[in-house]
Each structure stands twice: as structure tokens, then as C-alpha cells.
N, C-alpha and C positions, 0 to 999 in steps of 0.2 A: 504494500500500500504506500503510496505517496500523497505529501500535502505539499502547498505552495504557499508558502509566507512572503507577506508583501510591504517591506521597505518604506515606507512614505513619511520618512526623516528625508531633509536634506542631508543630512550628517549621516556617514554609512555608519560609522562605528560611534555613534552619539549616544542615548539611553536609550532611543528605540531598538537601535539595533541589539543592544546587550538584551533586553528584555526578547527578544525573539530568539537570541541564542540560548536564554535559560530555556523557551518552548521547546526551541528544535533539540536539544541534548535529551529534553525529558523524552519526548514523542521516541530518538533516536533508541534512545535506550529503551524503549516497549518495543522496538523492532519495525517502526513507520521511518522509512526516507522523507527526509524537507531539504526542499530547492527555495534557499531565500533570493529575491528577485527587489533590486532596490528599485526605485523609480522617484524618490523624492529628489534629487538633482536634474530629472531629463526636463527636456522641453515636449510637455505633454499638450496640445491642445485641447478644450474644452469643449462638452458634447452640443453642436449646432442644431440638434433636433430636426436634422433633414431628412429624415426617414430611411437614406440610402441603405443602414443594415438590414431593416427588415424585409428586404427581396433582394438582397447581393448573398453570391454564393459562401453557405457558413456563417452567414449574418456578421462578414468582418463590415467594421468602421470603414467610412468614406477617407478616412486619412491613415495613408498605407507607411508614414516615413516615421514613426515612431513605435515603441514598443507594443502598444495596444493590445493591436491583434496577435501576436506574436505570444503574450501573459497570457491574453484570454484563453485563447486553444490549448493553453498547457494549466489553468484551472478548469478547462471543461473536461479534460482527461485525467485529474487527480482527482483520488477522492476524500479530499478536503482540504480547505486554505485557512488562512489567516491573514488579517487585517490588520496593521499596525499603524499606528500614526502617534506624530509630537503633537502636542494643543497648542493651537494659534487662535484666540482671543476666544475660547473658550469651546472649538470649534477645529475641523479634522485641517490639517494643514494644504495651502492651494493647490497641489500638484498635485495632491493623492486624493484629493475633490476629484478633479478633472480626470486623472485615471478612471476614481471609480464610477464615474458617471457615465464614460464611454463602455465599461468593461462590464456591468448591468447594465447597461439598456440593450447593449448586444448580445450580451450571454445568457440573462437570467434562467431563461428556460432549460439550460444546459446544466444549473447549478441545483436543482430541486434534490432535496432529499441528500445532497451531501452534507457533511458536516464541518463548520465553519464557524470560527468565532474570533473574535478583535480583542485589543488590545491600546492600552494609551500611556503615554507617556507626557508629565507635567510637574511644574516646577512646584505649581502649589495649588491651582484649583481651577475648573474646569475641564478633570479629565474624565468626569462621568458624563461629563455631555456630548465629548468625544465616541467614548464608548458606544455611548445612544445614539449619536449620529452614524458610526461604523456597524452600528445594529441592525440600524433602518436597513442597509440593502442587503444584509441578510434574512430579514425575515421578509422583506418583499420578495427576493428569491426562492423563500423556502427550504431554506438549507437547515439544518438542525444542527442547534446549538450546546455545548457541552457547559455543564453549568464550575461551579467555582464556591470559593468560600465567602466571597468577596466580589465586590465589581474588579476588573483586569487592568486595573492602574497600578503603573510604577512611577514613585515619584522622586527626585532629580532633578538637576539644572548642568551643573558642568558633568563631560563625559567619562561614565561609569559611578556616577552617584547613586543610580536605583539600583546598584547592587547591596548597597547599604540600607534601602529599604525590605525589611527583614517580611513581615508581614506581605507586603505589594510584593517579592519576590516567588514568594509560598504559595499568593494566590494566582500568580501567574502559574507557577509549576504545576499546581493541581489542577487549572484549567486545560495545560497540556497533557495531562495524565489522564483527565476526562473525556477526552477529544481523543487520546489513543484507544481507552474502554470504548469511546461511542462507536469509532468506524471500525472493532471489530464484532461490537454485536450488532449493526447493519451489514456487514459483510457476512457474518454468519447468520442472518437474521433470511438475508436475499434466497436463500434455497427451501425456506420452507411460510415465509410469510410474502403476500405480495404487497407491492405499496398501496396508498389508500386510492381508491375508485377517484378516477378525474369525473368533471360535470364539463360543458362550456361555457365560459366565462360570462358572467354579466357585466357589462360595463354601464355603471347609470354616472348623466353628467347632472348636475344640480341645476342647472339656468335654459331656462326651456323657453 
């Protein structure tokens, strides 16, 4: 089994990054591979809502010169990712916005039923709204969520300070040890339970 952890520090080895290296060691050590994939330094653009994925072949993004599409088809073939971000004014940082905004609207449907969960990192407050914000497009995707003792905050300012958060360290580790029990009892779950019955979609708009 593979997951995809996702970078969205400008700073590669900042407290984001240590806080996903505590994941990826736990996960590693349950015997799951993790491909971390940085993205908070590229020049990512932001999703224009021109419809092009939804009838382009594979539902790639209209803009081919960035990593995008590239992440996305390697989170549509893993089964399960991670979400990481630094908080910027109480809120997920610009680039890993714009990542994720191209990377769900194009992929979501590809993402149902795997298991997926975030992470934040903050000097002092606002990292649970990060978390919430990194939440939002996993439950719109439907991925399922591995729970924790705690919300997934590590807290820090200069790099490798949340290693000194004892508590935010723990709760991150158990959320990766949670995440490595989830995708093996969905893996072992697939041969004898089916997923749940699909309907088609209602869309209701409110302004008539």
C-alpha cells in the first residue's frame, strides 16, 4: 500500500515538513510506503473554473506546465494521502490553496472511499482552522478519515520547533498509526464487504 503526502510549506524542511516525516516513519514502520511531494515553493496557478477537466481525457487540468496533473494521477493511484500545510493568517497557505483547488475539482471522484487526512502547522493559533479548511476537501471527496487524540496541529515557528511539541507530536503519530489501521481494514474489508450503494446526484441551486 502507498500514500502521498503533500508538502504545502514553502520551507521543505520547515515544521511542516518534520511533522510529515514523524507521519511517514510511523505509517513506514506499519509497513505502508509514503512518497512526500513538496509543492509549496512551485509556481502553481489557480483553478479558473473553465470547465476544461470535466471532458479532457482523465479529467487532467487545462494547464499542463506544472505539477498538477502529474500529483493528481499519483493520489488517484495511492491508497491514501495526506495534506499538510503552515497557517497563513489563520488559513491553509496560497500555493497549497491553489494546488488543492485544481487537484479536487479534477480528481475528487477518483478519491472516494480512500483514506486521507491533514495536518497543520502554527506558531501559535489558527491551526485548527487550517485543519478545517484541509478537511473541507476531504470530506467533499469522501475519503475517510483516520481519527487522532487531538486535532493534527504541530506547533513551532523557527525550523524543527514542533519537535518539541510533545503532545502535537503524539497526536500526529497516532493519527498516522490510525491511517495505517484504516487502509488495512479497507483493504481487507474490499473482499468481502462492498462499498455503500451510489444514488445520482441531486444538485439543488437556492435562487430560482
Amino acid at each position: 500500500m502507498k500514500v502521498i503526502a503533500i508538502n504545502g510549506s514553502p520551507n521543505q524542511d520547515g515544521n511542516t515538513g518534520h511533522a510529515l516525516q514523524i507521519m511517514k516513519k510511523e505509517l513506514e514502520r506499519q509497513g505502508i510506503e509514503v512518497e512526500v511531494i513538496w509543492v509549496g515553493r512551485l509556481n502553481i496557478h489557480g483553478c479558473i473554473a473553465c470547465g476544461y477537466c470535466s471532458t479532457s481525457e482523465q479529467n487532467r487540468c487545462v494547464y499542463q506546465n506544472d505539477i498538477v496533473n502529474e500529483t493528481a494521477a499519483k493520489m488517484r493511484e495511492a491508497d491514501g494521502f495526506i495534506l499538510a500545510s503552515p497557517t497563513y493568517y489563520a488559513g491553509i497557505a496560497g500555493t497549497m490553496k491553489s494546488f488543492l483547488d485544481r487537484v479536487f475539482f479534477t480528481s475528487s471522484e477518483y478519491f472516494k472511499y480512500k483514506v486521507a487526512t491533514s495536518v497543520a502547522v502554527v506558531r501559535r493559533a489558527g491551526g485548527v482552522d487550517v485543519v478545517h479548511q484541509l478537511n473541507n476537501y476531504l470530506n467533499l471527496a469522501e475519503t475517510v478519515t483516520p481519527p487522532s487524540q487531538y486535532w493534527t496541529v504541530g506547533y513551532g515557528m523557527n525550523p524543527g520547533e514542533v519537535l518539541r511539541d510533545e503532545e502535537g507530536i503524539q497526536t500526529i503519530r497516532k493519527n498516522a498509526r490510525c491511517m495505517a489501521w484504516l487502509l488495512k481494514v479497507i483493504e481487507a474489508g474490499k473482499e468481502h464487504v462492498p462499498f455503500p450503494e451510489e444514488e445520482d446526484r441531486a444538485m439543488t441551486n437556492f435562487i430560482r
